[in-house]
C-alpha positions, 0 to 999 in steps of 0.5 A: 873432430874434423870429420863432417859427415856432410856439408854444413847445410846437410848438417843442418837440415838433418839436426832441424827436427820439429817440436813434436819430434822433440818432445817424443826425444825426453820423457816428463820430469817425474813429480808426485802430486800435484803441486801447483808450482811443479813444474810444467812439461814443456820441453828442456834442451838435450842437456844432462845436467847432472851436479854431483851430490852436494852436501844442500839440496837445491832449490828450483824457479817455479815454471813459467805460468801457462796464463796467456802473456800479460804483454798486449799483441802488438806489432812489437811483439815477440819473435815467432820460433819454432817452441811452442813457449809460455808466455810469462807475465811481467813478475812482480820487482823484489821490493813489491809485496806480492806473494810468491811462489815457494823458493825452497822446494827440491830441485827438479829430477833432469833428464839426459837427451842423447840427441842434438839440439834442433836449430832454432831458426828464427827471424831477424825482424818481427812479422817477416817469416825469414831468417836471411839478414837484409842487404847492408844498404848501398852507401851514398855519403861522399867519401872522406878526403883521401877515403878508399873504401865506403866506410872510414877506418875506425882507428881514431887518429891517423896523418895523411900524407899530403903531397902539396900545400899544407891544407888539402883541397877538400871542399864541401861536395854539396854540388854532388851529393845526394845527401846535401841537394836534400838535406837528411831530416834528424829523427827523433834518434838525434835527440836522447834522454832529454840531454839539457846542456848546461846552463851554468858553463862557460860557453864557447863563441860560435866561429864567425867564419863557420860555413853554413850549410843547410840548417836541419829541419826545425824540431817536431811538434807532439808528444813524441817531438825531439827535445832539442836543447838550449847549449852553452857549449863546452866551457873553456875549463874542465876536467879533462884540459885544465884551464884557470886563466879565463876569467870572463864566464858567459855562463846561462846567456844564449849567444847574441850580437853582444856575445860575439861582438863585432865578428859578424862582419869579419871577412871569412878567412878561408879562399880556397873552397868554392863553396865557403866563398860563397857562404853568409857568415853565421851570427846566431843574433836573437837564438840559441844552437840546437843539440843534436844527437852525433851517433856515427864518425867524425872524420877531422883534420887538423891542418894547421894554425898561423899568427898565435899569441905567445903565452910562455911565461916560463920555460918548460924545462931548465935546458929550455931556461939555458938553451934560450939566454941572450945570445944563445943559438936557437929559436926564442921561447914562445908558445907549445901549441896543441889542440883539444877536440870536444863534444858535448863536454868529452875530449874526443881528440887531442893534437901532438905538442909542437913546440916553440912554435906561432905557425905550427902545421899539424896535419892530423887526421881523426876518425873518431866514433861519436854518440854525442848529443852536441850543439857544438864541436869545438877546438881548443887551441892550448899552450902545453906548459910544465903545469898542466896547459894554458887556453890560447883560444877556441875555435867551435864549429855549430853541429848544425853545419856538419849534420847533413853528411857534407865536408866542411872546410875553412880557416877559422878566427880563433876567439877568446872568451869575449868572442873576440880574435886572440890575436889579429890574424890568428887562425886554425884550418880544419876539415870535418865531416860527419858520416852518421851510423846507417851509412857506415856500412862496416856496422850493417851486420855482425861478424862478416862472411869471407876472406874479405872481413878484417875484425876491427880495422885499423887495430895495431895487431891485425884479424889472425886466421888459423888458431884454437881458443879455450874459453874458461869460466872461473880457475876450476870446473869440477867434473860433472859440474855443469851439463852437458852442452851439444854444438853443432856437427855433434860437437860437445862443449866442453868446460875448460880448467883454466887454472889446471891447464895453466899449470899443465902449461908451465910444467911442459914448457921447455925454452920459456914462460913469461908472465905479466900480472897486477898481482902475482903470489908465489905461495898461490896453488893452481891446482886443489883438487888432485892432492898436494901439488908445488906452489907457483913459486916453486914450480917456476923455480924449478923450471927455471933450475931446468933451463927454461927463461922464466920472466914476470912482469908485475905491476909495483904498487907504490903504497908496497915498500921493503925497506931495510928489511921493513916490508908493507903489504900496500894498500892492495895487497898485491903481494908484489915485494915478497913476491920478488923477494921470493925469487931473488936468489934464483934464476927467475927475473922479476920486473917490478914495473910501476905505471910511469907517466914518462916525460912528455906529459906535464909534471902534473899529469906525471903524479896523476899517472904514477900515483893513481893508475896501474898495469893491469894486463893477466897474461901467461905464454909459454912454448908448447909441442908443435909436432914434428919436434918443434916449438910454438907459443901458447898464450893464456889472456883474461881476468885471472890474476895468479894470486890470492882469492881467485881460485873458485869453481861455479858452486862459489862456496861461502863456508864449506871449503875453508878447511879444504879447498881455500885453507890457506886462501882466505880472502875477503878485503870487503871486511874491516877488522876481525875476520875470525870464523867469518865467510870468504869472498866467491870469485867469479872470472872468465879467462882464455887460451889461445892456440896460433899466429894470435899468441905471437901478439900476445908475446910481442906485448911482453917483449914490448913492455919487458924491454920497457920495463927493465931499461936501465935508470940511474946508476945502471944507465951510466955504467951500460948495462943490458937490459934486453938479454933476458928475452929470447931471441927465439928467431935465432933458435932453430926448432922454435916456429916464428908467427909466419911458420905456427901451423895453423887450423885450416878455415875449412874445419868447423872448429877454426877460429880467428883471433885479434889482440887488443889492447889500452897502453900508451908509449911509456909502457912499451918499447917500440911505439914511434915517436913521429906521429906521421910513422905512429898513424901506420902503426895505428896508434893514436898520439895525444898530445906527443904520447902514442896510444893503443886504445883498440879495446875500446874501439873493439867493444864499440865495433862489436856493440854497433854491429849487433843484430840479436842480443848482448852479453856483458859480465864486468867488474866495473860498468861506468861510462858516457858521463858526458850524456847524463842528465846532472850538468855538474857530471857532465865533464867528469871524464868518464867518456868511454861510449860502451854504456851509450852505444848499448842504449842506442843500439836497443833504440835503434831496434825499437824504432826498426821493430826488432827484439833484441836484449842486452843482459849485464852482469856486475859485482853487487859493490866494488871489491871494498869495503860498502861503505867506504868513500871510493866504493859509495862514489863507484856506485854513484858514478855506476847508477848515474851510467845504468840512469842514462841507459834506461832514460835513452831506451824509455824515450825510444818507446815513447818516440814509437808509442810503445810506453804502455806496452813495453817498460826499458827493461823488456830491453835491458837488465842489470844483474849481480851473483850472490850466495847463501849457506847455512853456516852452523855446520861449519863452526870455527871454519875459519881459524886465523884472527879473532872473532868480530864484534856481534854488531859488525859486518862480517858477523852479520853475514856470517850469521845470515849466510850470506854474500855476494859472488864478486864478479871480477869478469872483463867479457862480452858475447854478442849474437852467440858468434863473437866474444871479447875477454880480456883484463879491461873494466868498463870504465875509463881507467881500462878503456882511455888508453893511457891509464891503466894498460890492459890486454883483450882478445877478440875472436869467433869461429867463420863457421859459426856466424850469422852470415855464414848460417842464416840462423843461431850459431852453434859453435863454441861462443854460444856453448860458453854463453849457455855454460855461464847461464847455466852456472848462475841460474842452475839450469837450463830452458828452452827459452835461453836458445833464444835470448833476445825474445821478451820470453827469455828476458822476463823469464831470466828477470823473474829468475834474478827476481826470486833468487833476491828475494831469497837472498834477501830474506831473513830465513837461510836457505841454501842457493842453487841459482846464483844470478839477483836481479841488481837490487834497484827499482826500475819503473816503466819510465825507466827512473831507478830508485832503491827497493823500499826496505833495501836502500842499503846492502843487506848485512854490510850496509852502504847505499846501493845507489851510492853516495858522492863524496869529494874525492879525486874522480880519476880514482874512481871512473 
């Protein structure tokens, strides 16, 4: 493998053979007859892809047509390549009555090609005959106080250590920049899907003492002008910070004279920049605050406060009430002060608590990633109580102030809900400045060149160089499943086991195997297809039996109780109390660990937390050969649970394996009641192995929440017990390799990669998170409010989104986000303020605008795993379309703000998919004979009847540009992303020799041969087109793809499926609104509005 016949270069010259070379390399795809929906002789990849004989003949996807493209030539138009493609016209949506062509034919005859792929080296920009990226451009913003570098760190809360007085100098550096002698006019990007502020919410007064700098130039005129909106501003009392003791609502009034009061003539209290002693304060008399669109960092200290109120009506805590009597040593109790950064409704920031404090000094810096469309950021000063929290004040800082790039400082009046000072002298010091996207230069390209690229900065677990990744699609790929894939350096792809190589690891493993799981069952068989072999829980048991440490961690369900021998499987039947039940008499150690809140959080949140979040992180270590007779970790991350349900291959059969493969593996929690005879659940996952330093990090995530976890409570803290004995200390043994000694794959082989571990948990899961904040900013956590986080998986998939030059791919479980820029006011502070879903839209506008293709495919279940019709799943859909709404409406205005409307639609751009299958089940009678038969009328009998169900996608993964891929545990939604709900595990990784930067062209290497793997999995072949994904050629062609296989999924006659992939069942019109499919407002079979429902129930439970 490491044999290179030649440089890279000479590799590629060599493989790069023209069209007709091609086409001279494979014979046509003999058909008799002339059918006209045969299909046509262009030319497919060298792939082989030759599926074992099967008991349904396959249908195929009519060829594209060879009529000339029905899109217009217009400077926007596909990226020229070096196939000669055939255009297709845009296809008719599923709900449109245009007759088709036949969806049930044979499938075509495919033809082995022995030889590599031609290179397809096509330009990044439309119309410029070249495949090299442009320069990154030259950053001329004034750096961020104390910044070194021109781009500042990603992490988002850090503490400067300032040597000198409590608030820096930092000054506005107009006098020097280019930026503020003439202020950045906002493009219309600045303004997106018509955002309208609420009317209805309490507003926040804009702060007296605001610098103003030079205000940005006045809205454009025409058709295509930005929507600049009125703003409110973000009301005192929301979701996220709570708050119920304001009772003054200046709700729909535009802020005057009288809404401010008598503070336009208040001194500014801020002496020490040059440039605030000369500033006019703001009154903002007779005129509203414009919204601005905020896509890049915020960078923002908080220093300090002076002079507040105090609010403490009662004590926290009872050694508060006893430690502060009459007499008694010790300050007296007043108020805990905090504070909460918002914009355009999201808490993007929250200080630590100082407690028993009117002066407290903070200190805290923020480099926040933002892609708010605001008219205001603003600070909430709070008295953190028992209860949730208490509003002291607001200070809040227009956009239009920070806009042009500047550095503003002051010392601020802190209001109350008249406008008025909460108290004479009372006061919040603060630096903030605003770099926007172009100027950040760590997003000018994708994956960087050299031994200077780092990954994602400022992540708690750094960039590791050296190892091997194994990516996985589904537990098992049977032989001769999927076709055969050539890479570059006449590389094969090969499709990895994930569940047999899991089982291969743990037999092998001598010294340790660790586990963590949101579920865990013992009864679960790794392994189908290869005769009877041992159960998970025998096999650990035997390992353990054989000396080796053997540790599961698993999440404890609360609604799951063994009481008196009385045991209930919980609502999730997670299995977690006969699992432990299992291994109780045997070496094997079972943590049952349940999400706890810890004590620096208000009683309240503490319920929250326990009662509704998860530990959700899938992980597998084990040690494995090294050479030499040494040792070394391997570690297995992704979506997999090692449970019920999982096991699948690419074929995700309904009926046909429920007497073989899934005889004691039923699984379908979609169903109410009788299940007898009815079809299983297919389940669709993608899972990793990781080979190096990198599987070090994944064992100190384990080390971490095990000692955590197991930390004595109640009788066994007072007797001082040992809780940490259980790990090995596998520095104190002698032919175990440490992170620093792992052998490691040299950077000069092609098949190098190199890996970072990501993560969402906070420090009530882990041992070892400090509790200064000051210590945690080195360590790179955020602190919220006293509580340290890791939430470096989100900030690895915006780093990832906002780096992408080509294409996106996403398969997820759960796709919800940016809540804080839909359109509805009323769901504007639900909290679900992850940026992925606005990050996507905005990167697809930006290309727009710059005249480039590109294309984000996204892959999601067709509902959550659940019943339809249920509440929780209805709200989940709800909450899902309002995010895909948003997305359309952002992508839509960027067409019509470059007079591109007619020509293109948002989903020449972005589109949304699900998997389904059929299968005819009459051969299969009584395949399923545990339960009785369900009623005629019900859900499970109609898809039975109708052979049909959907491939639930359980997938937590993302490709971009073929070179970089994420897998891990963590949904797109706010539970996985916010860092201290559910806690998650990702990897991040790519291979140096198989980046754009490197090559000037399309990787070849292994995330491109995972993404080919998985497209041909869902669609049931492979075209030329797919070599291409960000042109309008492969997007329609894959749209018509997921077209057809709808309309045959959705059709009353049963005909087996071999392309799996639906167009997600929702109309999108050319101005990107969605509504349901006229016929299919509901889900065939099982019923339950496909755009969902709002029903009242706790919204933390469902975004």
């Amino acid at each position: 493998m490491e044999n290179n016949n030649g440089s890279p270069s000479q590799n590629r010259n060599s493989r790069s053979r023209s069209p007709s070379d091609h086409a001279r390399a494979q014979s046509p795809i003999p058909h008799g007859g002339s059918d006209p929906h045969a299909p046509s002789t262009h030319h497919h990849p060298a792939y082989s892809f030759s599926y074992p004989p099967g008991p349904y003949s396959y249908n195929y996807y009519p060829p594209p047509p060879l009529s000339p493209s029905s899109h217009p030539s217009l400077p926007h138009s596909p990226c020229s390549h070096r196939y000669a493609y055939t255009s297709l016209p845009v296809s008719p949506s599923p709900g449109s009555s245009s007759p088709g062509p036949p969806i049930n034919r044979p499938p075509p005859q495919l033809v082995a090609f022995n030889r590599p792929l031609p290179r397809l080296d096509y330009p990044l920009s439309l119309g410029v005959p070249t495949t090299k990226r442009r320069p990154p451009p030259r950053l001329d913003y004034p750096l961020s106080p104390g910044q070194k570098s021109a781009y500042s760190p990603p992490h988002y809360y850090t503490f400067p250590y300032h040597q000198g007085p409590k608030s820096p100098g930092v000054s506005s550096q107009s006098s020097q920049s280019p930026i503020s002698s003439s202020p950045r006019s906002p493009s219309l990007e600045n303004v997106i899907c018509n955002v309208q502020i609420s009317d209805s919410k309490l507003g926040a007064p804009a702060s007296p003492s605001a610098p103003a700098s030079p205000p940005a130039p006045a809205a454009q005129t025409g058709p295509f002008a930005p929507h600049f909106a009125h703003s409110n501003s973000v009301p005192f009392h929301g979701k996220n910070d709570e708050f119920n003791g304001c009772s003054d609502k200046l709700s729909g009034r535009r802020r005057s004279t009288s809404d401010v009061g008598d503070l336009k003539t208040s001194p500014s209290v801020c002496n020490e920049s040059p440039r605030n002693q000369s500033l006019q304060l703001a009154s903002y008399k007779g005129s509203s605050l414009r919204a601005l669109l905020l896509h890049g960092n915020l960078d923002i200290w908080i220093h300090e406060a002076n002079n507040l109120p105090n609010l403490d009506m009662f004590h926290r805590t009872l050694g508060d009430m006893f430690g502060k009597m009459p007499g008694s040593p010790g300050k007296g109790n007043t108020s805990d002060p905090y504070v909460s950064i918002r914009v355009s409704s999201a808490v993007i920031g929250r200080t630590f608590v100082i407690k028993n404090c009117e002066d407290p000094v903070w200190e805290q810096h923020f480099c926040v990633p933002v892609a708010h469309n605001a008219a205001e950021v603003i600070f909430h000063v709070k008295d953190s109580d028992v209860v949730g929290s208490e509003l002291i004040g607001v200070v809040a800082i227009p956009v239009e102030q920070i806009h042009s790039g500047e550095v503003i400082k002051g010392a601020y009046p802190i209001l109350n809900s008249n406008g008025k000072p909460v108290k004479q002298g009372a006061v919040l010091s603060l630096t903030i400045q605003y770099t926007p996207i172009d100027k950040l230069v760590m997003y000018q390209q994708g994956v960087g060149a050299g031994p200077e690229y780092i990954g994602v900065p400022g992540t708690y677990f750094p960039l590791r160089r050296g190892g091997t990744v194994t990516l996985y699609q589904d537990a098992h790929v049977p032989d001769g499943c999927l076709p055969n894939l050539m890479l570059d350096n006449e590389m094969h792809y090969v499709h990895g086991k994930c569940w047999f190589d899991i089982f291969q690891a743990i037999s092998q493993a001598q010294r340790l195997i660790y586990i963590t799981g949101w579920s865990v069952w013992h009864k679960v068989q790794l392994i189908r297809d290869a005769g009877p072999t041992e159960s998970l829980g025998h096999l650990l048991r035997s390992k353990s039996q054989e000396g080796v440490r053997v540790l599961l961690l698993v999440w404890d369900d609360p609604t799951s109780r063994n009481i008196l021998g009385i045991q209930t499987d919980g609502l999730m039947a997670t299995h977690d109390e006969e699992t432990r039940k299992f291994f109780k008499h045997s070496s094997v150690q079972v943590q049952l660990c349940s999400r706890n809140a810890g004590k620096r959080h208000s009683w309240a949140k503490q319920k929250e937390i326990e009662a509704i979040y998860t530990h959700h992180q899938k992980t597998v270590m084990v040690d494995a050969a090294a050479g030499n007779g040494k040792r070394k970790i391997i570690a297995f991350v992704g979506g997999l649970d090692l449970c019920d349900g999982r096991y699948d291959n690419p074929y995700h059969p309904l009926f046909r394996t429920l007497q073989t493969l899934h005889k004691d593996d039923y699984h379908n929690p979609c169903f109410a009641g009788n299940t007898g005879g009815c079809l299983r659940e297919p389940w669709h996952d993608l899972h990793s192995k990781i080979d190096g330093p990198a599987a070090y990090d994944v064992l100190a995530n384990f080390e971490e929440r095990w000692l955590r976890a197991a930390k004595p409570k109640g009788v066994s803290k007072v007797k001082g017990n040992a809780y940490d004995d259980a790990l090995l200390r596998l520095e104190r043994i002698q032919d175990f390799l440490t992170v620093n000694d792992v052998p490691s794959v040299d950077d000069d082989n092609p098949e190098a990669w190199h890996v970072q571990i990501f993560r969402s948990i906070d420090s009530n899961s882990v041992k070892g998170f400090p509790k200064d904040p000051k210590i945690a900013q080195s360590m790179n956590l955020v602190c919220r409010k006293n509580v340290m986080i890791d939430m470096s998986i989100h900030e690895a998939y915006v780093k990832a989104i906002r780096s992408a030059q080509h294409y996106i791919y996403i398969e997820n479980q759960y796709f919800i986000g940016s809540s804080f820029n839909w359109s509805q006011t009323q769901y504007k502070d639900l909290g679900a303020d992850n940026l992925i879903p606005i990050e996507i839209a905005l990167k697809i506008a930006e290309k727009i605008r710059e005249n480039q293709r590109f294309a984000v495919y996204i892959v999601i279940p067709m509902w959550p795993e659940g019943i339809p019709t249920g509440a929780a799943t209805q709200r989940i859909l709800y909450w899902q379309n309002k995010t895909m709404q948003n997305m359309y409406q952002t992508v839509y205005n960027a067409l019509v703000e470059t007079g591109l409307e007619t020509a293109f639609s948002p989903q020449d751009y972005l589109n949304f998919f699900c998997l389904g299958n059929r299968e005819a089940c009459g051969i299969y009678e009584n395949v399923n004979g545990t339960g009785a038969p369900p009623p005629a009328n019900s859900p499970q009998a109609q898809s039975r009847n109708n052979g049909r169900f959907m491939i639930y996608v359980h997938s937590k993964g993302m490709i971009v540009d073929d070179e970089y891929v994420i897998i891990g545990s963590a949904n797109i939604n706010q539970r996985s992303m916010d860092g201290g709900r559910d806690t998650e595990i990702a990897m991040g990784a790519y291979q140096p020799h198989h980046t754009w930067a490197r090559n000037n062209s399309a990787p070849r290497g292994q995330v491109h041969g995972y993404r080919m793997s998985l497209w041909a999995e869902h669609t049931g072949t492979i075209e030329e087109c797919f070599f291409q994904p960000e042109s309008l050629e492969c997007v329609s062609r894959v749209r018509t793809m997921g077209e057809l296989n709808w309309k045959q999924y959705s059709a009353k006659e049963v005909s087996e499926m071999r392309g799996h992939l639906m167009k997600y069942p929702v109309d999108v019109d050319r101005k990107g609104k969605i509504k349901p499919i006229p016929g299919f407002e509901e889900f065939p079979d099982v019923g339950g509005k496909i755009v969902g429902s709002c029903f009242g129930i706790q919204e933390n439970l469902t975004i």
